[in-house]
C-alpha positions as CSV (number, residue, x, y, z in Angstrom):
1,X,62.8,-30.0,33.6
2,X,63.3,-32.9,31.5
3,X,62.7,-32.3,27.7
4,X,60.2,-34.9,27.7
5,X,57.7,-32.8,30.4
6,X,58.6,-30.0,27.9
7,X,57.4,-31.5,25.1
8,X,54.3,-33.1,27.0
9,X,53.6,-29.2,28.7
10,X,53.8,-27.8,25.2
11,X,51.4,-30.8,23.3
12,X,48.9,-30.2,26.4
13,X,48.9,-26.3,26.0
14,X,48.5,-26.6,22.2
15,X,46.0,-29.2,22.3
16,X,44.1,-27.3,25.1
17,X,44.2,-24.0,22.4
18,X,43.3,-26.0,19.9
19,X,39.8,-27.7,21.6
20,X,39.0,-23.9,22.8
21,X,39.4,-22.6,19.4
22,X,37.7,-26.0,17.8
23,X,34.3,-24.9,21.0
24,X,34.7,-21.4,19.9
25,X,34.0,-22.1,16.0
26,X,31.7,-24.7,16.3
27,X,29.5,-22.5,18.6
28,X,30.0,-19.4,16.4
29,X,29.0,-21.5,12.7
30,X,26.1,-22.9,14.9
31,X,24.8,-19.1,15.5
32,X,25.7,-18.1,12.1
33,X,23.4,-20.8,10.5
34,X,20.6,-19.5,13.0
35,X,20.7,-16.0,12.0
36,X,21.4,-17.2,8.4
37,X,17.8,-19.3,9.0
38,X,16.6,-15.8,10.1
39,X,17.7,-14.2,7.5
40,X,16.1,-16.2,4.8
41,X,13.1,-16.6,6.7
42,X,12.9,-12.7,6.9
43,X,13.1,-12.5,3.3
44,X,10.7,-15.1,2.5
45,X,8.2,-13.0,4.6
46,X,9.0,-10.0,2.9
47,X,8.1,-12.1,0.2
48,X,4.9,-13.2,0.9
49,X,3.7,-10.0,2.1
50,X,4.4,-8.3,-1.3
51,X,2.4,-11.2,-2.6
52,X,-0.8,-10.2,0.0
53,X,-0.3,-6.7,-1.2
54,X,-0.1,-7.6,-5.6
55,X,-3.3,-10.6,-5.0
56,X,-5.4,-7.9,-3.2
57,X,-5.3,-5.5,-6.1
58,X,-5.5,-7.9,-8.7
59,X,-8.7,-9.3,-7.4
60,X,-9.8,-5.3,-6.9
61,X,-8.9,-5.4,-10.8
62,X,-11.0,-8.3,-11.6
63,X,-13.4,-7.2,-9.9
64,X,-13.9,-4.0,-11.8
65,X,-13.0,-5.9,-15.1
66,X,-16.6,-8.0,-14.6
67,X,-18.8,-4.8,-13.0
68,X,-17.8,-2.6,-16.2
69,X,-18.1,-6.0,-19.0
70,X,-20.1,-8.1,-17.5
71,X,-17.9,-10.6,-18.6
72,X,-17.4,-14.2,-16.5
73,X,-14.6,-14.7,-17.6
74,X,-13.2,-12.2,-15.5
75,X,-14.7,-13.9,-11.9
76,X,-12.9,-16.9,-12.5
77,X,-9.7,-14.5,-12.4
78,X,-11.1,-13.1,-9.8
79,X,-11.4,-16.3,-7.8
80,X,-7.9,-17.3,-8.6
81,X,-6.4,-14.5,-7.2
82,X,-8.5,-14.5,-4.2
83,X,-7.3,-18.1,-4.2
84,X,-3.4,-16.8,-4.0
85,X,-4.4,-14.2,-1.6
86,X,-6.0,-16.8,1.0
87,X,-2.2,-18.9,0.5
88,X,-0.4,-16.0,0.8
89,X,-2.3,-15.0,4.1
90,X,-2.2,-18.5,5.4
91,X,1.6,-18.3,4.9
92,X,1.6,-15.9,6.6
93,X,-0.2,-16.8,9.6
94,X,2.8,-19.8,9.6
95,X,5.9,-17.7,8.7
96,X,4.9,-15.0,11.8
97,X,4.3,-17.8,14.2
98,X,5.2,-17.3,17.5
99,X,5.7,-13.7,17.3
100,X,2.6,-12.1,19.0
101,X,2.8,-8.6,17.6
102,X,3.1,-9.7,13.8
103,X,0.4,-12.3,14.4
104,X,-1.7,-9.2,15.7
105,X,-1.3,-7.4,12.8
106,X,-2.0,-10.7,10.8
107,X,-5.4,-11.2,12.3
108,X,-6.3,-6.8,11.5
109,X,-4.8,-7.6,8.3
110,X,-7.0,-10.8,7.6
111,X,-10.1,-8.7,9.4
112,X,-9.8,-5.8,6.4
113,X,-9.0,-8.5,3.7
114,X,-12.8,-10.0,4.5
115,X,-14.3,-6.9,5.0
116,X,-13.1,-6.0,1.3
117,X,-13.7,-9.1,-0.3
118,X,-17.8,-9.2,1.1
119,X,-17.8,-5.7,-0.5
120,X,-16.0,-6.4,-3.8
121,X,-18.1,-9.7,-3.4
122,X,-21.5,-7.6,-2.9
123,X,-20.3,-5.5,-5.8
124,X,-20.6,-8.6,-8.0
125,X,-24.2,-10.1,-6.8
126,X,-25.4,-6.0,-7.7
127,X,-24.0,-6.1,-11.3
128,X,-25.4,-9.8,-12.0
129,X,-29.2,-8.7,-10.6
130,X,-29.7,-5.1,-11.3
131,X,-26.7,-4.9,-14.2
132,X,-23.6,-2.0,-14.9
133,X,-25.8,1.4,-13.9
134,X,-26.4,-0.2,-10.2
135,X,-23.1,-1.9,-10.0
136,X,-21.7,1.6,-10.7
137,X,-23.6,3.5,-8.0
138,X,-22.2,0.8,-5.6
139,X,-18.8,1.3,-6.4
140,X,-19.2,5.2,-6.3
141,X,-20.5,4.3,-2.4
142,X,-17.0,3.7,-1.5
143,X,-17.7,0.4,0.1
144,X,-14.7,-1.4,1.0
145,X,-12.5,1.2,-0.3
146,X,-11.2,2.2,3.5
147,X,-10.7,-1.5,4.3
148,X,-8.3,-2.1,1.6
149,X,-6.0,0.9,2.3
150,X,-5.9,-0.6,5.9
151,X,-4.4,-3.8,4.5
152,X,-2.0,-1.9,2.2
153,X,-1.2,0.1,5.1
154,X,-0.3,-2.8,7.7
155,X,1.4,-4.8,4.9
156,X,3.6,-1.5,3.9
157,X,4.3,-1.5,7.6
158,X,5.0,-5.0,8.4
159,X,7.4,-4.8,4.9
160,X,9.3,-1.7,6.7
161,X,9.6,-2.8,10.1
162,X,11.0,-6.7,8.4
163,X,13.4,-4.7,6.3
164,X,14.7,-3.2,9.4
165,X,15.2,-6.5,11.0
166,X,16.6,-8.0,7.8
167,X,19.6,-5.6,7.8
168,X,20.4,-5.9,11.5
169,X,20.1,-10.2,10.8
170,X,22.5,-9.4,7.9
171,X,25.2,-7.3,10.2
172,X,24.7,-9.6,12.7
173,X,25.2,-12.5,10.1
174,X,28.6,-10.8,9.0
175,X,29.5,-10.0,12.5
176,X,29.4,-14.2,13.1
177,X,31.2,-14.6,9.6
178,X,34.1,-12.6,10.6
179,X,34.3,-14.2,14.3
180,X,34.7,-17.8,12.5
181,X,37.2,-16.5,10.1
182,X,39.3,-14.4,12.8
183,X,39.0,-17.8,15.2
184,X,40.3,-20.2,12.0
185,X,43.1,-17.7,10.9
């Protein structure tokens, strides 16, 4: 063999390693920015569902705050945080779309989140027409009360099973990393 069909055998083998490795990275960044996508989206509804859990209690607080003062001041706090709650619900019902089972557990969440708020809600109407000594006995009925550890419950749940997800996104995330850098070096 001529040096020339040397040389020509020897570009076309390195150039032929070269395009497989050139497939095999672009492939693996293009999976790695998906799980990377996953990853943040993950967080983000980690996120949000801490912010379902902190609005529900705050408008529990606010609640209270107006039943024991009487104060109005304290339902316009009351509405904002129900305000943040309804966003943080909504984003929910957007960041989980497309997975059936979370959307599931969206809708019981979102069934116990209005159960709650008509109570808390009917809590209010009783202080401002028959004043703190009814509005009391209503509270002491435990109205409500069950429907609001569901939601803490699902949203504890849906926090630990996304946690779970998050770390095997982040080994899988790593795993991708290292086959780009091993298929570059």
């Amino acid at each position: 063999m001529r040096i020339w069909m040397k040389l020509a055998v020897g570009c076309g083998i390195s150039l032929a390693v070269l395009l497989a490795l050139s497939v095999l990275a672009y492939r693996t960044q293009n999976a790695l920015e998906e799980t990377s996508n996953r990853v943040t989206s993950t967080h983000k509804l980690i996120e949000t569902l801490g912010g379902v859990h902190t609005h529900l209690l705050e408008v529990e607080s606010y609640q209270r705050r107006y039943l024991l003062s009487g104060d109005e001041k304290c339902l316009a706090s009351y509405a904002s945080s129900r305000a943040e709650l309804d966003a943080d619900l909504q984003e929910l019902e957007s960041l989980t779309a497309g997975d059936v089972a979370k959307q599931r557990r969206l809708r019981e969440i979102q069934d116990n989140r209005k159960t709650r708020i008509e109570s808390l809600d009917e809590g209010i109407g009783v202080r401002k027409e028959k004043g703190l000594e009814a509005a009391g006995l209503h509270v002491a009925q435990g109205a409500g009360v069950q429907a609001t550890q569901r939601v803490v419950d699902d949203v504890e749940q849906m926090i630990k099973d996304e946690k779970a997800n998050l770390a095997a996104r982040q080994a899988d995330a790593q795993a991708k990393r290292d086959t780009v850098y091993a298929s570059v070096t």
